[in-house]
N, C-alpha and C positions, 0 to 999 in steps of 0.2 A: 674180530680181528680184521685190519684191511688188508685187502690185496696187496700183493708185491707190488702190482702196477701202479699204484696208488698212493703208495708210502713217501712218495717226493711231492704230493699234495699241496700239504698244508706249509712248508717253506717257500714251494715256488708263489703260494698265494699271498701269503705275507712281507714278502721280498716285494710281489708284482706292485700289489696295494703300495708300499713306501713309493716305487716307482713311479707310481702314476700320479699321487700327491707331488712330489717335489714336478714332473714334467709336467703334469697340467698346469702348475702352478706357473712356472719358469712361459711356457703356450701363451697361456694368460696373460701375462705382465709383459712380455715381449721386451722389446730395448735390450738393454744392456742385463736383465733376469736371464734371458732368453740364451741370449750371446758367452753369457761366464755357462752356463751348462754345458752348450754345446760345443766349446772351447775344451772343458775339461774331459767331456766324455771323448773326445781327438784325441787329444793328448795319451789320454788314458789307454783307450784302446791302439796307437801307436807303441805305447810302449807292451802290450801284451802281445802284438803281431811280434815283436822282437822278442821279448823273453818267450816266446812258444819253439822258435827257431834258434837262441841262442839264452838258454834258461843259465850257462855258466857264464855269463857275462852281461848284469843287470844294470852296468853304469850307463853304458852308451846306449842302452833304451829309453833311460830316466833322463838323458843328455836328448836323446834325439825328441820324445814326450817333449819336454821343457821348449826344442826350438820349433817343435809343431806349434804349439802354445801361441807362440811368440808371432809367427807368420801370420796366421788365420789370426789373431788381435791386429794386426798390420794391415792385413786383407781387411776386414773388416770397417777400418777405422779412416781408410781414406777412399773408398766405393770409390775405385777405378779396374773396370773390367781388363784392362791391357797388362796390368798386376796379378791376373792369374795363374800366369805361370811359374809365379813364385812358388804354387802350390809344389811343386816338382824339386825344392830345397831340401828337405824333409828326406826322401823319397832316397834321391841321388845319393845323398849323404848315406842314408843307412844302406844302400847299395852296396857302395864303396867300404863301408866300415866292416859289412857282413864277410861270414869265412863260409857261409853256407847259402842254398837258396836267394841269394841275391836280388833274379829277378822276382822271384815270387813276393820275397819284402817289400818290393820297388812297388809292385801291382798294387798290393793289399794296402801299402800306407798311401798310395795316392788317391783309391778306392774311397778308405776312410777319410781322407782332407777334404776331398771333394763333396763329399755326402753331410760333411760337420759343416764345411762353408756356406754350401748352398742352402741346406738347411736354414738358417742364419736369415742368408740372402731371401727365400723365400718369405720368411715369417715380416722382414722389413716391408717387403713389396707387396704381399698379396694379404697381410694378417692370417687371425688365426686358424680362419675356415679348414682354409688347403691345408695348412700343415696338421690339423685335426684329423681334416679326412685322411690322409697319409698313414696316419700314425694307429687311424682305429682301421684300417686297410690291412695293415700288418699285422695289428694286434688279433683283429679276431681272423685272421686266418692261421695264425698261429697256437691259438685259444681253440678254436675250432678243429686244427687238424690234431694238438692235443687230446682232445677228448674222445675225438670220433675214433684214430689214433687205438687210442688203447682200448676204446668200447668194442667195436667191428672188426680189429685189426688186419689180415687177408694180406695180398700179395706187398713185398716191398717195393718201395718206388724205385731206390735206390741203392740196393744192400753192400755194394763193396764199398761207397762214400758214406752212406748215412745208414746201418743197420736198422734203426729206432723208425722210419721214415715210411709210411704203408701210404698205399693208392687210398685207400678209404679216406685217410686224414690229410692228403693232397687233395683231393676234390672236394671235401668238404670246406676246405680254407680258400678255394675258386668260389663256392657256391655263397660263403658267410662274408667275404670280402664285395661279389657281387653285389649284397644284401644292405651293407653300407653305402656301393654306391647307388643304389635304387633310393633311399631316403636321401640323400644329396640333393641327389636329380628330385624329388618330391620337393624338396623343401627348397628349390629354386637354385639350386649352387651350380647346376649345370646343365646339359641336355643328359637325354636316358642312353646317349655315350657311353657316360661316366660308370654305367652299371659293367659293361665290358671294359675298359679302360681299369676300373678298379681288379678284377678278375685278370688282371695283365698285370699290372701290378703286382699281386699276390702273387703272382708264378715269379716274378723278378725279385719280389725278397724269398720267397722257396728257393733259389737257384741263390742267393746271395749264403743262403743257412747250408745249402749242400757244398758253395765252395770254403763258407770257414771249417766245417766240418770235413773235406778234404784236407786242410791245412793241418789239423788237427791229429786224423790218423796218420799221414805224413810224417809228422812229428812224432807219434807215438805220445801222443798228451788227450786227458779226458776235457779238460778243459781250459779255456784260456790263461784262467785265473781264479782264485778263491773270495774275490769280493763281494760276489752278492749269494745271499743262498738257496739254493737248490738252482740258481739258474749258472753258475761258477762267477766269469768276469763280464765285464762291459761288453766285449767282443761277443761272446755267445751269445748275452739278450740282444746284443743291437744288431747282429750279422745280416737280419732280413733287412731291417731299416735302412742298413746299407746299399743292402741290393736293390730297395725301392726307389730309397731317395736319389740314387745315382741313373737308375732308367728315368724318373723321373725332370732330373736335370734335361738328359738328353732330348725329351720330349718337349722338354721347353726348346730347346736349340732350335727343333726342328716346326715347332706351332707356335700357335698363336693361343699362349698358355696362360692363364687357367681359361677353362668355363665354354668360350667360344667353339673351341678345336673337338669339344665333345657333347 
């Protein structure tokens, strides 16, 4: 028989594998593959930020989805950076429309515009390297504090936001995200930076998973959504991504990004 702890296994790995097929694929092909992905998974997880906060009233979610859509295709399609503040339509709206938690909506959907645009932005400008490394950044320190996680488990990192969340499986997703960027740096992608810079990263999608997961017990909800399985909605698998790709924006702001600055 398996363990309790184990028993969401073989769906989170089944789910994960479809995952990684259609997003490698989408990485890969870049243009306009790239672009209808990361449009939809915005849109997407906009409208689960709203039905998490507002589950009796799923029109003006699927209204506010549809006009995230619609901007970030806009943003995208005429690359003018003075146009970013359009990102803030979206946001203001569900603001205004919201009867609860307002600014919270405002944060989280400009969080996610930000994170779906740049994303985008990144893959046009630098290819697929960066956005590779990003993505396997996240991935196994999330893989990693999973397993370490339920094998060693010990003190929690975080127990009134994230129960499930132990110190073992927090450090081990520092240590395996490291380890990504140490083959980076080997394989010429950057200086041995990139080994701490990745390991910073990692704590910035961990902190991206502890505030949807605040969001979450706020609401009183297990999961964002019931779309993918064993991992729930869009929002839950992508919540670190979020929190990486958007420190990662910022790093750009502030360097001279990619490769150089590390």
């Amino acid at each position: 028989m398996v363990p309790a702890r184990w028993t969401d296994l073989r769906p989170r790995l089944l789910s994960a594998l479809g995952l990684i097929v259609v997003g490698l694929g989408a990485i890969l092909g870049g243009g306009v593959w790239f672009q209808m992905l990361a449009v939809f998974c915005t849109a997407v997880m906009i409208w689960e930020c709203w039905i998490m906060i507002h589950p009796d009233r799923p029109t003006p979610g699927m209204l506010l989805a549809a006009l995230t859509a619609s901007v970030i295709s806009g943003l995208l399609s005429v690359d003018r950076v003075w146009l970013v503040p359009f990102l803030l339509i979206a946001p203001v709206i569900g603001m205004l429309a919201a009867r609860r938690e307002r600014l919270t909506f405002g944060v989280f959907a400009l969080m996610i515009q930000a994170a779906g645009w740049g994303l985008v932005v990144f893959r046009q400008d630098y290819g697929a390297t960066w956005i590779l490394w990003l993505i396997l950044v996240v991935v196994v320190t999330d893989v990693a504090g999973y397993f370490a996680g339920r094998a060693l488990g010990g003190p929690k990192f975080w127990p009134k936001v994230s129960p499930k969340k132990t110190w073992s499986g927090t450090v081990a997703g520092w240590i395996a995200a490291g380890a990504v960027g140490a083959a980076f740096a080997a394989a010429g992608a950057g200086g041995w930076g990139l080994v701490v810079f990745s390991m910073f990263l990692s704590l910035a999608g961990q902190m991206g998973d502890i505030a949807e997961s605040a969001l979450k017990r706020r609401m009183g909800v297990k999961d964002s959504s019931a779309l993918i399985p064993g991992h729930g909605g869009l929002f839950d698998r992508f919540d670190a991504l979020l929190g990486a790709a958007v420190t990662m924006l910022l790093v750009d702001l502030l360097f001279d990004w990619p490769g150089s600055a590390f």
